[in-house]
C-alpha positions in Angstrom: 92.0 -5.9 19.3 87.9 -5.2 19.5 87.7 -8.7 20.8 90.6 -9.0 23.3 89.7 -5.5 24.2 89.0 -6.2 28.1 86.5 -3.1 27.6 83.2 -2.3 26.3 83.2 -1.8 22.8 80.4 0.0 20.7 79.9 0.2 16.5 77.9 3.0 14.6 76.9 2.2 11.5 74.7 4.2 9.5 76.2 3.2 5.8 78.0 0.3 4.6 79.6 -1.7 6.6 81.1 -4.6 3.7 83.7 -7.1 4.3 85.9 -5.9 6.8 83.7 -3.0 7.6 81.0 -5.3 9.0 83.5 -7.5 10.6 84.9 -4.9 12.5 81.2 -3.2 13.7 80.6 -7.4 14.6 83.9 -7.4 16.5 82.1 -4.9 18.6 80.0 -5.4 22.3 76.9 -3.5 21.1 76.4 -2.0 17.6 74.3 1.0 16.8 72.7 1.2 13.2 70.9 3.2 10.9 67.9 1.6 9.3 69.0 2.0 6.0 72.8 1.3 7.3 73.9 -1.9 4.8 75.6 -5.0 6.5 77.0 -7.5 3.8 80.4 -10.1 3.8 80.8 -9.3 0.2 83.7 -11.0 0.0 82.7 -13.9 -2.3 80.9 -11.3 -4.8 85.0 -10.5 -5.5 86.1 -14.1 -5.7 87.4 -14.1 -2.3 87.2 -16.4 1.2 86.4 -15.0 4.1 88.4 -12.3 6.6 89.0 -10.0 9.1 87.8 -12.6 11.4 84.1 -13.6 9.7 85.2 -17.2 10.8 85.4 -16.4 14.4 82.5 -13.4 14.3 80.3 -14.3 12.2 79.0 -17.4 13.7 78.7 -16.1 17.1 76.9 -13.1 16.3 74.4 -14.8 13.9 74.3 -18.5 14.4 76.0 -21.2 11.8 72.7 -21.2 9.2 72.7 -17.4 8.6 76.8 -16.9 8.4 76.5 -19.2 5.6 74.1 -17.9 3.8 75.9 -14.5 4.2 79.3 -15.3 3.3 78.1 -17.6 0.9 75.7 -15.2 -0.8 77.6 -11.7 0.1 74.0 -10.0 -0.1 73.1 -6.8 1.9 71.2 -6.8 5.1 69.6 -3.8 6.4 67.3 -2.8 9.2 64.7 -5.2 10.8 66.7 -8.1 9.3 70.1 -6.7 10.4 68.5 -7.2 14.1 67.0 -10.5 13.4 70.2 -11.9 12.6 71.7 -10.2 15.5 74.2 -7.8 13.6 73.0 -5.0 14.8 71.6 -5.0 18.6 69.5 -1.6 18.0 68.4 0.9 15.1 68.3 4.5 15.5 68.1 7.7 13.3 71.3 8.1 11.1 71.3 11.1 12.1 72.0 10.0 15.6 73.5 6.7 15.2 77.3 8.1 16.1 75.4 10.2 19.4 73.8 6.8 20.4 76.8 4.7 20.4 78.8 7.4 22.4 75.7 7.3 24.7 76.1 3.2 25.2 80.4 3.5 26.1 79.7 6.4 27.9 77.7 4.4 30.1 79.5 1.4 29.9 82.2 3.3 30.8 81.0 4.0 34.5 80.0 0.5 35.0 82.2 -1.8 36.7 85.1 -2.6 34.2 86.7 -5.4 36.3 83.4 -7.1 36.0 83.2 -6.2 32.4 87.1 -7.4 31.7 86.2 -10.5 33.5 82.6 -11.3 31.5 84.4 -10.8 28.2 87.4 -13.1 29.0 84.8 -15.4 30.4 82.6 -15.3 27.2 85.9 -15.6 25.2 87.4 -18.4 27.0 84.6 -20.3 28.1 82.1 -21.1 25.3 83.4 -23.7 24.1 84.3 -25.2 27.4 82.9 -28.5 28.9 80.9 -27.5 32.0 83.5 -28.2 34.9 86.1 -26.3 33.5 84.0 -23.6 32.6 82.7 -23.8 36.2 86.7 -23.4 37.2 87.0 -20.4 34.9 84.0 -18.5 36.0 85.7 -19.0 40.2 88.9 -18.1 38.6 87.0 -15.2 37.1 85.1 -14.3 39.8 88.2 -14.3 42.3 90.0 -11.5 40.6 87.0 -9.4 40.5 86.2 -10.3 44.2 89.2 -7.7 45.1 88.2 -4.9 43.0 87.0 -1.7 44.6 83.8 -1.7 42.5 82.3 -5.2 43.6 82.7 -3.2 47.3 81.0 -0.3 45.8 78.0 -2.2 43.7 78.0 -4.6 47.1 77.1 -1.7 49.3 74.7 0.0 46.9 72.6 -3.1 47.0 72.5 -2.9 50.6 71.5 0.8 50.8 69.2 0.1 47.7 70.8 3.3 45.6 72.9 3.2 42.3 76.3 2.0 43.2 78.9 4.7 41.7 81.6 2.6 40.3 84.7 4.1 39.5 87.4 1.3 39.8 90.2 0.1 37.3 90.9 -3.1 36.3 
């Protein structure tokens, strides 16, 4: 549901986040950890494959070298390295980590969400697509979001060169 969530998504993590824990901060559009907060698939320390969607994730967050070497080695990644590898997208204070990530769908939340539906389903949909169809999606894409109030809205804000005020609904 974090995936196919046509929303913004954001993750604090300022602890463990193991197996599924990690997947699900992953599954996320921006995550928010503590330094010291500990990302690991620790699934194969127990004997187990992966799950929770590491297959799917994983990958696409980090690249094919570096999901293997963390579900094949279950170790713990923390900090500088957590952002590196792209499992985190910024570090804060654990004592503000949960503040932070409210702060990022807060504002996420006044942006454009038909635009925001319409990126995700693209990035979903598309990224494995040759270039013509992806091409098709995108005008697909871009056709719904064409009628929604907020393209009006961020259109004429450009135009008067002020913040545009979005408050459409997919």
């Amino acid at each position: 549901r974090l995936v196919e969530c046509p929303l913004p998504t954001a993750a604090a993590v300022h602890g463990a986040a193991a197996g599924a824990g990690c997947n699900l901060a992953i599954a996320c559009d921006h995550v928010v950890a503590a330094p010291e907060a500990r990302f690991s698939q620790a699934f194969i320390r127990i004997g187990l494959a992966t799950d929770m969607g590491s297959l799917f994730l994983l990958p696409r967050r980090t690249g094919i070298q570096a999901a293997k070497d963390l579900m094949l080695t279950g170790r713990e990644v923390e900090g500088d390295e957590a952002i590196a590898l792209r499992l985190a997208d910024e570090l804060c204070p654990a004592d503000s980590v949960w503040e932070r990530a409210t702060e990022v769908a807060a504002t996420r939340a006044a942006g454009p969400l038909a635009a925001y539906a319409a990126v995700k389903r693209g990035l979903a949909e598309g990224a494995h697509l040759p270039l013509r169809a992806s091409l098709d999606l995108e005008r697909d894409l871009q056709l719904d979001v064409l009628l929604d109030p907020d393209f009006a809205e961020g259109s004429q804000a450009f135009v008067e060169k002020r913040a545009p005020s979005f408050g459409g609904r997919p």
